[in-house]
C-alpha positions as CSV (number, residue, x, y, z in Angstrom):
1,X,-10.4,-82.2,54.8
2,X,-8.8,-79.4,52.8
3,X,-5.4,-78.7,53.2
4,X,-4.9,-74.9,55.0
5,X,-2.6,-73.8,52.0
6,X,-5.1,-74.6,49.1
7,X,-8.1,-72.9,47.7
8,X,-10.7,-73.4,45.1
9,X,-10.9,-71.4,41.6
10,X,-13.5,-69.3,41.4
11,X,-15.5,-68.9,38.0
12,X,-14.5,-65.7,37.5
13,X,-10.8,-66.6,37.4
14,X,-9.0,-66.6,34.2
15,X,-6.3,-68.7,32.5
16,X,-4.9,-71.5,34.5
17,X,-1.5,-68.6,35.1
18,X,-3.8,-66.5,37.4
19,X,-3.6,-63.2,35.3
20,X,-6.9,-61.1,34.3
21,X,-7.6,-61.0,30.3
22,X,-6.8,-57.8,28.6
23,X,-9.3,-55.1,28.6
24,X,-9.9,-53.8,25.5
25,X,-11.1,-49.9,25.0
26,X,-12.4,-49.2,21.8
27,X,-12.5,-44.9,21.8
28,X,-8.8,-44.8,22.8
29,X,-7.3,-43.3,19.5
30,X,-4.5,-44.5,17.8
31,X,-1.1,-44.2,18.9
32,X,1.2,-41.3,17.8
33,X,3.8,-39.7,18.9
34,X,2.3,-36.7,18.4
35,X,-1.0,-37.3,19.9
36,X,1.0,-38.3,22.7
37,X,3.0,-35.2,23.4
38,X,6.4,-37.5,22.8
39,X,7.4,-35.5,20.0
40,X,11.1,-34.2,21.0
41,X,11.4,-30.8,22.0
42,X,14.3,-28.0,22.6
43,X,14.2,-25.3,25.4
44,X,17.0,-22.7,25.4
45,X,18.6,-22.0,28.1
46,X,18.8,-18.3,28.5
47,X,22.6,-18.0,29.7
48,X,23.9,-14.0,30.3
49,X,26.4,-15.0,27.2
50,X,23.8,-16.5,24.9
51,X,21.2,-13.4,25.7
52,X,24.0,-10.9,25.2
53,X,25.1,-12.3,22.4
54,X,21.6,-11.8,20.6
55,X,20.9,-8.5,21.7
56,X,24.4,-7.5,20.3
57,X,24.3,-9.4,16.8
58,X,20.9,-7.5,15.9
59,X,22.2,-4.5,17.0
60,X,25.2,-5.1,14.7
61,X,22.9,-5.6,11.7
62,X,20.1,-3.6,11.9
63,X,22.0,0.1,12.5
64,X,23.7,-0.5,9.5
65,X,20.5,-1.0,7.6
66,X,19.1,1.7,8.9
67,X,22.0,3.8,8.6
68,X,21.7,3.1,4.8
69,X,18.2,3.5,4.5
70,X,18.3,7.0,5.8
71,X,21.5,8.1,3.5
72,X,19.3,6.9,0.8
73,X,15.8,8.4,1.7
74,X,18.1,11.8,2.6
75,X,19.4,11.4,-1.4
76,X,15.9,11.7,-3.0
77,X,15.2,14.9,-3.8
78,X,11.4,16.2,-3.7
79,X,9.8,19.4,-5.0
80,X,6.3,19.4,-3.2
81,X,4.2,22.5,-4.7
82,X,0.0,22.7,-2.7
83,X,-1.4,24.7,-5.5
84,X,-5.1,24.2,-4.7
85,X,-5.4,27.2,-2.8
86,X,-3.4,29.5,-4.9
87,X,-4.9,29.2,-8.0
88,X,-8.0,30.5,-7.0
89,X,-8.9,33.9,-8.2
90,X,-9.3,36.8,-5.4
91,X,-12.3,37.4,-6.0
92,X,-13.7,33.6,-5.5
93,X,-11.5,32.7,-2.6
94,X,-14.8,33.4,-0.4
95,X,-16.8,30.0,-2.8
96,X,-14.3,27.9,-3.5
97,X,-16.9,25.2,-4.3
98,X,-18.8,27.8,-6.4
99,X,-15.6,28.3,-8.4
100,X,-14.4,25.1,-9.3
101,X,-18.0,24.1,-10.6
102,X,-18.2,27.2,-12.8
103,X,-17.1,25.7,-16.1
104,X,-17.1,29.5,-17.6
105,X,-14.2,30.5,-15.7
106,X,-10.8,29.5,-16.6
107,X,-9.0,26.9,-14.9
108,X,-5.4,27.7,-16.3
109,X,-3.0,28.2,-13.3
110,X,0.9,28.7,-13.6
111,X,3.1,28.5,-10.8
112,X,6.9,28.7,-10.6
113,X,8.8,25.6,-8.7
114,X,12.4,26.0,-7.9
115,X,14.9,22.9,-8.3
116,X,16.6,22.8,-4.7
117,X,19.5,20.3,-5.7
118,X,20.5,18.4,-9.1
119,X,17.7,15.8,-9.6
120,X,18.8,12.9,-11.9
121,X,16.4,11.5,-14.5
122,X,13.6,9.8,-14.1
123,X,12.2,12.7,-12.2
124,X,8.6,11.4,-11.2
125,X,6.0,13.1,-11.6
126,X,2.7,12.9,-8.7
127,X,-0.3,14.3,-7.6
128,X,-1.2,14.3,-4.0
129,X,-4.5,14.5,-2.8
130,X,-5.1,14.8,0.9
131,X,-8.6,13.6,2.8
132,X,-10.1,11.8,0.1
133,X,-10.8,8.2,1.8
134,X,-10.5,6.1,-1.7
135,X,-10.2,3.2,1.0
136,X,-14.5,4.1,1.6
137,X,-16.0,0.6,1.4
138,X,-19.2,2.0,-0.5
139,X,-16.5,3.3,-3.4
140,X,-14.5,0.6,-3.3
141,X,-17.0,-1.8,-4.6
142,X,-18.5,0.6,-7.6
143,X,-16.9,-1.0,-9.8
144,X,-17.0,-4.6,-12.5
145,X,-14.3,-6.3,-12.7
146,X,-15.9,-8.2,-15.2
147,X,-16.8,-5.4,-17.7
148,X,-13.6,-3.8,-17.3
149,X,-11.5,-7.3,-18.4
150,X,-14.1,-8.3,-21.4
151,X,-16.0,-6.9,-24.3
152,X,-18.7,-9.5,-23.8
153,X,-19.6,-8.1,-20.5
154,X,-20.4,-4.5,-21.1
155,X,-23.5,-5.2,-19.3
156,X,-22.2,-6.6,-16.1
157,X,-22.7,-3.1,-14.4
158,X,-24.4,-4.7,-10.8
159,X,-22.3,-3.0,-8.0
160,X,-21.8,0.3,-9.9
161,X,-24.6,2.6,-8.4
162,X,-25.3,5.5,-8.9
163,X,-22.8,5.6,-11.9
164,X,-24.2,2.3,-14.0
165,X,-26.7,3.1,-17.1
166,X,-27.9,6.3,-18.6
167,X,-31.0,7.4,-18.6
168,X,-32.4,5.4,-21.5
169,X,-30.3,2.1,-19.5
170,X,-27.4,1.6,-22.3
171,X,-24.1,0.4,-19.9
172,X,-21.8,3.0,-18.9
173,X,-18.2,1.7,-19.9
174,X,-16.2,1.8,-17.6
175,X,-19.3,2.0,-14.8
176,X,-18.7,3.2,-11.4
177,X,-17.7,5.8,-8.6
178,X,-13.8,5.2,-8.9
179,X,-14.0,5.7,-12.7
180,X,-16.4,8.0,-13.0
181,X,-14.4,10.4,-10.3
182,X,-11.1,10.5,-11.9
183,X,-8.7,12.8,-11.7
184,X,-8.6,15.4,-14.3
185,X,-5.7,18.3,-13.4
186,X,-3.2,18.4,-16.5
187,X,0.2,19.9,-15.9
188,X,2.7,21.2,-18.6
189,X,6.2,21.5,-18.0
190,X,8.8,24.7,-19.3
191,X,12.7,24.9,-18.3
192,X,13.6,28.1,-19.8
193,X,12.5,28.2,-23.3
194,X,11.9,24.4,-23.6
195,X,9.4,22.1,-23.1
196,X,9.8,19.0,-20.4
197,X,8.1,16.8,-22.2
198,X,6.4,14.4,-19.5
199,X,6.1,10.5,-20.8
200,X,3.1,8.8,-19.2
201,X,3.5,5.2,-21.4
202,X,4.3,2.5,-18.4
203,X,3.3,4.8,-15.2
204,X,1.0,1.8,-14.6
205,X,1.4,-1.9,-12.9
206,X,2.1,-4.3,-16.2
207,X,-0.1,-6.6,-14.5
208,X,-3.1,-4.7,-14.5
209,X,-2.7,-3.6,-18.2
210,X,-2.3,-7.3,-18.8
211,X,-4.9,-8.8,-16.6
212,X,-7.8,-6.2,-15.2
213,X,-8.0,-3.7,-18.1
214,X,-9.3,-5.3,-21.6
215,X,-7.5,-4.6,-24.9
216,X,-11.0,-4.8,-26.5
217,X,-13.0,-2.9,-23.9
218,X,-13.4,0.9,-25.1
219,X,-14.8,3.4,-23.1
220,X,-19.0,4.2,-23.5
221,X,-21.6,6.8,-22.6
222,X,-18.4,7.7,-19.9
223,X,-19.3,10.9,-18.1
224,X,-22.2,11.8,-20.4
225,X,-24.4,12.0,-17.4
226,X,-25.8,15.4,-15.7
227,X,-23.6,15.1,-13.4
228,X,-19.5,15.0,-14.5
229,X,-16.9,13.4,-11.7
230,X,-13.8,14.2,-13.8
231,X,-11.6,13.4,-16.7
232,X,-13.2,12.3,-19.7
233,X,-11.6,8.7,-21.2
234,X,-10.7,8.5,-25.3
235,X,-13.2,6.9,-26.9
236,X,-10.8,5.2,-29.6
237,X,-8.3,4.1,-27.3
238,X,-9.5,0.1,-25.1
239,X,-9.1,0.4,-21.5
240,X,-5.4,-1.3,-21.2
241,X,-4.0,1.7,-22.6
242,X,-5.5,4.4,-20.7
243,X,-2.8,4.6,-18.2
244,X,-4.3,7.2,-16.1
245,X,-7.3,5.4,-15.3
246,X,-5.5,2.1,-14.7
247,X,-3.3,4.4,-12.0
248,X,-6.3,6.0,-10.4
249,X,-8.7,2.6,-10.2
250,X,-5.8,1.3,-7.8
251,X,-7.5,2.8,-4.7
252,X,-5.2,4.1,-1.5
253,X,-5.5,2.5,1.6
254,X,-4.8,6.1,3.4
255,X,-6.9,9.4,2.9
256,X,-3.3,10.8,1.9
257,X,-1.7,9.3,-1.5
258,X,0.1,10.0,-4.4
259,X,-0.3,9.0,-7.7
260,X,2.1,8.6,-10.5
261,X,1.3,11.2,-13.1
262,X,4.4,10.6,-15.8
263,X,8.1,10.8,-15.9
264,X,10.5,13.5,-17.0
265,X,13.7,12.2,-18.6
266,X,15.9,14.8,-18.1
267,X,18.1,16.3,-15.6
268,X,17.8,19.1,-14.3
269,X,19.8,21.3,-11.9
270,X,20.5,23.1,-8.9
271,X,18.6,26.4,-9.1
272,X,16.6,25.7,-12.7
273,X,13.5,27.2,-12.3
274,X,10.6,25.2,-13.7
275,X,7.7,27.0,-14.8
276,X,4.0,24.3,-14.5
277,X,0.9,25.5,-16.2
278,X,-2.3,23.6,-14.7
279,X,-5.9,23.5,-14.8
280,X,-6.9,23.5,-11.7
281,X,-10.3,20.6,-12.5
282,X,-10.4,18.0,-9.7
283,X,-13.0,19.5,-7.2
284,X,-11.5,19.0,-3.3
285,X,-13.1,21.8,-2.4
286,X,-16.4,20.0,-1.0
287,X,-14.6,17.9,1.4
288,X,-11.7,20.6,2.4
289,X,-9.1,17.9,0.6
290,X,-5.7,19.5,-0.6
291,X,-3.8,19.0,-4.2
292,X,-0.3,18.9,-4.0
293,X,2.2,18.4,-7.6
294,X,5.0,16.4,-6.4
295,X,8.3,16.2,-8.8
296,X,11.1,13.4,-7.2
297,X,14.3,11.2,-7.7
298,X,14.4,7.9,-6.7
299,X,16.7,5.4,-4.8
300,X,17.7,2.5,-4.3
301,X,14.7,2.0,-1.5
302,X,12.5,4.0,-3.7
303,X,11.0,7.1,-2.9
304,X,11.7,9.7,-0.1
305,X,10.4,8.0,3.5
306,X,12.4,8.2,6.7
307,X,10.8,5.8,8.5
308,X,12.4,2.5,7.5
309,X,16.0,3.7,8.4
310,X,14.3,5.1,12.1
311,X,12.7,2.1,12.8
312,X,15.9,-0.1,12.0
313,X,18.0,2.3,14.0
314,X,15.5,2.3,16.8
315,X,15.4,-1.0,16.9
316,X,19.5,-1.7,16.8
317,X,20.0,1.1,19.2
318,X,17.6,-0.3,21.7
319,X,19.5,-3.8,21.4
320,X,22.3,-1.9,22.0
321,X,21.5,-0.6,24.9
322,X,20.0,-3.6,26.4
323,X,23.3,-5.7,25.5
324,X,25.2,-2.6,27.6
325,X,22.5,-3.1,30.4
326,X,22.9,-7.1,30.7
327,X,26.8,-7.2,30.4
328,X,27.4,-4.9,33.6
329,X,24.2,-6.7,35.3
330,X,26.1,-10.2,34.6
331,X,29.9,-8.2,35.9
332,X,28.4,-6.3,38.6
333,X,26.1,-9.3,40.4
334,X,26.9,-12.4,38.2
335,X,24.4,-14.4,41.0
336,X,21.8,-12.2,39.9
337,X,21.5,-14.7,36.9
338,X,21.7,-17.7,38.8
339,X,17.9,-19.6,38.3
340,X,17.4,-18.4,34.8
């Protein structure tokens, strides 16, 4: 007879101890902290001090910034002169487009620009064009890259319609819309009896003299076509030296831009009146665009633009206020806070 307190082993039973064997699972991955979610972690606590605090240190930096900005934007002083419109004869102002495609009539405009305040040399020298969408994807990508760098590949003109070969298919040089349309209004300078001589060497990024443009590419059956877009490029002279074109091949993102034309050194001053003569070329008559000469200083921030030193001192005010807000929430009901 069996004793009540004994029992048999089974022969599913294990080691003599009584525990099951390990169960082994071959897809679990391999240990990490990381794949795990053990990695240590921090989660501020947003006290009434700590949030003030923050709110009042940004505010302390950024209106100062923007403070500065704005006494340096307010600094630069701009001469912005829209001559498209005015240097149309009377007679003509009814077919604008008729005009500026009539090569028999003369171009030659001169307008009279008046220095508001003393501007300190470099005086800068732009041209603004207004709704002409450079950014237009179908632009954009007339162009080589490839011819423009190297000699070797003159005939690398894929991606340049309409503006690649001539008629008897020799390679245009440099090929595409964005060359082919560039801008072709000259200005001439006069303060009083003397010239302002207007120094276009280095207007250009040094990078894309040394890198994009070719010092042994030269310019090719360039607007030769029926059809001309605008200025014409110096046979004699290789593409890294043409400044102009370099300047005008670095397409705007906006349909508003400027473009750096050349650089005055001299100053001039308060009340000098400078007398431009232009040829009014570049047609923006088709697409109702505008032509604007721009002459301005610089700063420290650059060019004339408001908007840096507004958005800091929006921003610093705002924190400002906000800091204000929370520290007579936290006086006024300090429970208010209590659970956050």
């Amino acid at each position: 007879m069996n004793s009540s307190g004994g029992s048999a082993a089974g022969p599913s039973s294990g080691s003599g101890d009584g525990s099951a064997p390990p169960r082994r699972n071959s897809k679990r991955p391999k240990y990490s902290k990381f794949t795990q979610q053990e990695l240590p972690a921090c989660k501020p606590i947003l006290t009434p001090k700590w949030v003030i605090s923050v709110f009042t240190l940004v505010g302390v930096i950024f209106v100062p910034i923007g403070i500065a900005a704005l006494m340096a934007s307010n600094n630069v002083v701009e001469i912005v002169d829209r001559y498209d419109t005015e240097c149309i004869p009377a007679s003509m102002t009814g077919d604008k487009v008729a005009y500026i495609q009539n090569d028999t009539i003369n171009k030659i405009c001169t307008r009279n620009l008046t220095v508001p305040k003393d501007m300190d040399q470099p005086i800068y020298v732009y041209y603004q064009l207004d709704n002409f969408y450079q950014n237009h994807r179908r632009y954009v990508k007339s162009r080589s890259d490839a011819q423009l760098r190297d000699a070797d590949q003159a005939n690398k003109t894929s991606g340049c319609d309409p503006e690649k070969t001539t008629k008897d298919g020799s390679p245009i040089v440099p090929c595409g819309l964005i060359a082919w349309s560039l801008f072709n209004d000259t200005y001439n300078f006069t303060l009083g009896n003397k010239n302002l001589s207007v120094n276009k060497n280095g207007i250009s990024w040094a990078s894309d003299r040394d890198h994009k443009f070719g010092k042994d590419v030269y310019p090719k059956n360039f607007q030769n076509g029926v059809l001309r877009g605008g200025a014409s490029l110096d046979p004699n002279k290789p593409l890294n030296e043409q400044e102009d074109l370099i300047v005008w091949m670095r397409t705007a993102a906006l349909p508003t831009f400027r473009k750096l034309y050349g650089k005055i050194h001299q100053d001039l001053k308060a009340n000098d009146i400078i007398m431009v003569t232009l040829e009014n070329n570049y047609n923006t008559y088709s697409f109702n665009g505008k032509k604007k000469l721009v002459l301005s200083t610089s700063s420290w921030l650059g060019g004339k633009n408001d908007f840096l030193g507004i958005a800091y001192l929006t921003i610093g005010g705002l924190c400002f206020f906000l800091a204000t807000a929370f520290t007579v929430v936290y006086l006024v009901k300090p429970r208010y806070w209590v659970g956050y």
